[in-house]
MINU-572447 format. One record per residue (C-alpha): residue in three letters; x, y, z. Coordinates in steps of 0.1 Angstrom, whole numbers, plus 5000, padded with zeros to 4 digits. Layout:
// MINU-572447
ALAXYZ
...
// end
This chain:
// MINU-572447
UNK707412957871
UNK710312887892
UNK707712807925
UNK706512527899
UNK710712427888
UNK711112417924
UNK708012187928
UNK708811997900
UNK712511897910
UNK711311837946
UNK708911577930
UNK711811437910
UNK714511417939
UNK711511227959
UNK711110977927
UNK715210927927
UNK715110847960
UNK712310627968
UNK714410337949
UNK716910377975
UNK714310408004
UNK712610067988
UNK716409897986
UNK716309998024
UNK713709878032
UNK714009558015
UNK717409458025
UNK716209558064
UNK713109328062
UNK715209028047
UNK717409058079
UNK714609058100
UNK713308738079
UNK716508568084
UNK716708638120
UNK713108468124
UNK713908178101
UNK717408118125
UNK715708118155
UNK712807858143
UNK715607648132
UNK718007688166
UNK715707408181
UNK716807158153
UNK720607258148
UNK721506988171
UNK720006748147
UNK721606818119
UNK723806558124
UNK721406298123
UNK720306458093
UNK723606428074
UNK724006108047
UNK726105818061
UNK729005908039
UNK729306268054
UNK729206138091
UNK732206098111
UNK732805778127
UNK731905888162
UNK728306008149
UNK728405668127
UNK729005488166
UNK726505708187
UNK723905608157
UNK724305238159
UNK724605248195
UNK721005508199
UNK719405338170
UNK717405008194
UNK717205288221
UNK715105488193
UNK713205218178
UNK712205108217
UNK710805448225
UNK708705488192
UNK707705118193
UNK706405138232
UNK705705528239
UNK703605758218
UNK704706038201
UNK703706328222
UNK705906588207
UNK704406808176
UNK707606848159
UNK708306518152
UNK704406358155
UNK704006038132
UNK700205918129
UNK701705538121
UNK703005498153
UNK700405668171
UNK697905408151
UNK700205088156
UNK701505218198
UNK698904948216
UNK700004658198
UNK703404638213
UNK703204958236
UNK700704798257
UNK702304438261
UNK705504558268
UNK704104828292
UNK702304558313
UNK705504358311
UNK707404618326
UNK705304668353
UNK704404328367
UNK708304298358
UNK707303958347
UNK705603798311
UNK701603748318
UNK701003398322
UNK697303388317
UNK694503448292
UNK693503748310
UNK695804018292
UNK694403938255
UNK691804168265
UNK694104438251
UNK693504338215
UNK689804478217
UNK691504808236
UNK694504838205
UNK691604768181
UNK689705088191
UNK692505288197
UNK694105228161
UNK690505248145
UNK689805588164
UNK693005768154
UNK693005618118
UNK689905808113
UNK690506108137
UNK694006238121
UNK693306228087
UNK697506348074
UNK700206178088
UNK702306468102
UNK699506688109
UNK698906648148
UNK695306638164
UNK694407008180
UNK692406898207
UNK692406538217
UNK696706588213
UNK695906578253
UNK695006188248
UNK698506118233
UNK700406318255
UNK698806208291
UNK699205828276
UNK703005928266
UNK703606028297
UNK702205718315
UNK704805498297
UNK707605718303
UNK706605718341
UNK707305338334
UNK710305318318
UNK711505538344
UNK710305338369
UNK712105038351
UNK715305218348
UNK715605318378
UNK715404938394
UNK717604778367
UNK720005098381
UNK719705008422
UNK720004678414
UNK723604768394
UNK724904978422
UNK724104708447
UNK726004458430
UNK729204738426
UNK728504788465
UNK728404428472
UNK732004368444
UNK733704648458
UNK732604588493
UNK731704998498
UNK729005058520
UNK725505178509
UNK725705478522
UNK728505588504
UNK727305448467
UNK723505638479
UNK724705958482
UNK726905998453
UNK724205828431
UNK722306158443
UNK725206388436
UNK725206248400
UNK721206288397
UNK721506618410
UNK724406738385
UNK723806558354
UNK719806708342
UNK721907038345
UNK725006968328
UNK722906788300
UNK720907088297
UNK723407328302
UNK725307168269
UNK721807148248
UNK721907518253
UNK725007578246
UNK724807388213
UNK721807618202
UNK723607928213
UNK721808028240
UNK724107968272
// end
């Protein structure tokens, strides 16, 4: 009898505890939970000032969003959206129609004078008709023909770069030629700055996630 007593209370200190064991166990796996859920959202903590309502914004955010939003509007009017996070099937669907005009423009640097470039209308038409039926939700990216939109976003950033970089020569030259400086001088600290800034910018985004 007191082999079963001893049985018996070993049973019940094993029911006490397994609460506590449970409560444990629990409280460990919502840490590990939250931990996840922080590090998805790290990536997007530097937009949560975008996020914000315009009362709640300071009035240097309230600048930097007038100034970024044409800068914005440009970029989703004339590039397609080749990032999954932020994919929108409406710009995708309505890209050729300015995209491609303004591409050609800045690459003959010059607005097409003859008949010739209407041809893109039977281009945009297919394009638009092809994604309208291929991406059925609006947020939901394509799995395998996402290659499409991201080899054709990275053709128009090639040429905005490309267009940049011109308008930017021709601004130095014009300092060079005010400030009488010679080229050689304004060249190479245009390369120091092209050197330094991409890491300093990058450096900063990481700091800003926590992860510098």
């Amino acid at each position: 009898m007191k082999v079963r007593r001893g049985s018996h209370s070993g049973s019940d200190d094993d029911d006490s505890k397994s609460p506590e064991k449970k409560k444990i166990l629990k409280h460990h796996e919502d840490k590990v939970k939250k931990a996840e859920e922080e590090e998805g959202e790290g990536s997007d903590s530097d937009d949560e000032s975008e996020e914000k309502p315009w009362n709640e914004k300071g009035w240097k955010d309230k600048i930097y969003w007038v100034l970024n939003l044409p800068l914005v509007w440009i970029r989703k009017v004339t590039i397609p959206p080749a990032d999954k996070k932020d994919f929108d099937n409406y710009y995708v669907i309505g890209w050729p129609w300015l995209g491609i005009p303004v591409n050609v423009c800045l690459v003959l640097k010059s607005v097409p004078t003859t008949t010739w470039w209407v041809l893109y209308i039977p281009i945009a038409m297919v394009w638009s008709g092809f994604w309208y039926k291929w991406i059925p939700e609006r947020h939901v990216p394509p799995k395998r023909s996402f290659i499409i939109i991201s080899v054709v976003s990275m053709i128009c950033g090639f040429i905005w770069t490309n267009f940049i970089i011109i308008i930017l020569v021709d601004c130095i030259t014009a300092v060079g030629i005010i400030t009488k400086l010679s080229a050689t001088y304004l060249a190479l600290t245009i390369i120091a700055v092209g050197n330094a800034l991409p890491d300093a910018i990058i450096t900063v985004a990481l700091a800003k996630k926590g992860k510098a």
